[in-house]
N, C-alpha and C positions, 0 to 999 in steps of 0.2 A: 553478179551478186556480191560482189569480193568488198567489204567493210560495213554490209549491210547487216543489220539486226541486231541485238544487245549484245555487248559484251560480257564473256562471265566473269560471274563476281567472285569467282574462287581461283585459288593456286591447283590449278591441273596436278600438277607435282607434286604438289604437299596432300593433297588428297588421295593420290595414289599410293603415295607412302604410309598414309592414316589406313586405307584399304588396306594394303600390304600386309600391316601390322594385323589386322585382324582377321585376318584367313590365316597367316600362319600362328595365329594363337587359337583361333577355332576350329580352320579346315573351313574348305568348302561348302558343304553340307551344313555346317556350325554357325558357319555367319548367315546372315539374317540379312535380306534387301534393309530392313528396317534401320537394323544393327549396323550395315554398313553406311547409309546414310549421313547416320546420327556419329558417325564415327570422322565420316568426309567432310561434316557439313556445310551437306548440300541436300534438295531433295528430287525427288525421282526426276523427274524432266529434265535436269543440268545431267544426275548421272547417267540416263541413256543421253545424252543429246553426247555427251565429251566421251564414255566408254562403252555404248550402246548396250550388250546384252552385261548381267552378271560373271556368264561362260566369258566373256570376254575382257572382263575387266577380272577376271582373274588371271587368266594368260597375259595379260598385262603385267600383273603383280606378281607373279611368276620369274619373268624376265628381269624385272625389278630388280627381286631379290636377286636373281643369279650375277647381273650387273654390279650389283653392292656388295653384300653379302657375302654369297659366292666368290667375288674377286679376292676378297681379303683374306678367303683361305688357298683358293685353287692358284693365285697365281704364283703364292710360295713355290710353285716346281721349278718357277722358271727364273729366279732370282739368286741360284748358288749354281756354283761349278757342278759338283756331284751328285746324281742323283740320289746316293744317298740321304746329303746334306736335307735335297731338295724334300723329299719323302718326312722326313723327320720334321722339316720347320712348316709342312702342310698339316701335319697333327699337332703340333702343338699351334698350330694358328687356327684348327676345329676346336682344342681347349679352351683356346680365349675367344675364340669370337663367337660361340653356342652356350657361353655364359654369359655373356656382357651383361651388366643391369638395363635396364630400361626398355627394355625388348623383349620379345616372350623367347624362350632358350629352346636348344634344340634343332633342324632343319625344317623349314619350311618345306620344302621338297619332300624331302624322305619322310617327314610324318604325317603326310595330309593321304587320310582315306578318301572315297570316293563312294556312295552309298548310290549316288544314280547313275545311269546307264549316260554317260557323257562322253564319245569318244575324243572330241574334240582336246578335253581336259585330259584325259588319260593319255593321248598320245602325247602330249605335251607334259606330261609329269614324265614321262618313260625318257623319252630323249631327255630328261634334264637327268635322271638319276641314274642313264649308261653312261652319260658324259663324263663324269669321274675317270668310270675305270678306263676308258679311252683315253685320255689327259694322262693318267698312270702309267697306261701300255707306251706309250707315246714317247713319256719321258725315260722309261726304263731302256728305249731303245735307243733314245740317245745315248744312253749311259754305254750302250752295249759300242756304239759309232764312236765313241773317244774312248774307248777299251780301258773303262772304270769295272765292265760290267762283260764276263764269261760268254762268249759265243752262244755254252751251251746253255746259258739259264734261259727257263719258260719265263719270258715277261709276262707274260698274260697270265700264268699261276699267280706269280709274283704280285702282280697290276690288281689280280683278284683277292688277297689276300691283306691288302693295304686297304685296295678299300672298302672292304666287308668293317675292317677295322677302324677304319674312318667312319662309315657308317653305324655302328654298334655304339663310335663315340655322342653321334651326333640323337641316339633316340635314347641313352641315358640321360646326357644332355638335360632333355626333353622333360626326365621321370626329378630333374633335382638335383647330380650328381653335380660337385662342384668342380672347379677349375683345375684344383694341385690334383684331385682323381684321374680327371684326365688327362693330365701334364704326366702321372704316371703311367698309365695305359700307354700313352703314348712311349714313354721310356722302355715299357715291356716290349711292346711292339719290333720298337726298332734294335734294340737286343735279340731279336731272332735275323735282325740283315745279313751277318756270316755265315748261319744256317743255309736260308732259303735262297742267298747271291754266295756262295760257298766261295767261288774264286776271283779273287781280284787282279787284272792283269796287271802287269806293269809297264808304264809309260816310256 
């Protein structure tokens, strides 16, 4: 069957991204088969025939984001020496990129409720929003493997504590709060690192 039957007349890509866009400004429940349509367009037949159910064109969009989106913040851990460093330019890359104009603000992830009984969507939100703190843990112990980072500190308090805070950023975010606000939460934040990482070994 392989070059048989019409070819579509839409950017698969660009209309996943148009979708994207409007699940994480409305949420699941909020968008409208209609609404998402009219937002792709395309109409019903192209979007089951290219993303079959709704449930599934939003775990699409999902992944999307976390591919895009996501990368622009999460992969700050992994682009400086010190986990420190790393921790610090992951919050202020939640300031800038949970403001940007043209996009609705806030996390797509962390803000989206769920009102039906969808497991499919719910497990697939849960793994995207422990992913954080695992990435966190992760990197805190590397910190601890090139002895930036005390034997005895709990990364995983630690790892819980970053990203509650990363989190909090991303659903004010959401309510309005601008960019220099959270460029300084983010300042507060990391002004408790000698606190809660109390001893810094030496090299």
């Amino acid at each position: 069957m392989s070059g048989r039957g019409r070819p579509r007349e839409f950017d698969r890509h660009q209309a996943l991204v148009k979708a994207m866009l409007l699940f994480w400004d409305k949420g699941y429940d909020g968008a409208s088969l209609n609404e998402l349509m009219v937002a792709m367009g395309i109409k019903s037949p192209s979007l089951y025939a290219a993303f079959g159910s709704k449930e599934d064109l939003f775990l699409e969009a999902l992944d999307l984001y976390w591919a895009t989106v996501g990368e622009e913040i999460w992969s700050e851990l992994y682009k400086h020496e010190r986990a420190q460093d790393s921790i610090q330019a992951m919050l202020l890359a939640t300031a800038r990129s949970l403001t940007r104009e043209g996009r609705p603000h806030g996390c797509f992830v962390t803000q989206t409720e769920l009102k039906s009984p969808l497991p499919n969507l719910r497990v697939g939100l849960k793994v995207l929003r422990c992913k954080p703190f695992e990435m966190l843990r992760n990197r805190l112990r590397l910190g601890q493997a090139s002895r930036e980072i005390g034997e005895h500190v709990d990364c995983e308090s630690v790892a819980n504590y970053y990203g509650v805070v990363q989190r909090g950023m991303a659903m004010v975010a959401r309510d309005g709060s601008p960019r220099d606000a959270l460029e300084k939460v983010a300042g507060h934040a990391m002004g408790t690192w000698g606190t809660i990482v109390p001893d810094h070994v030496a090299h």
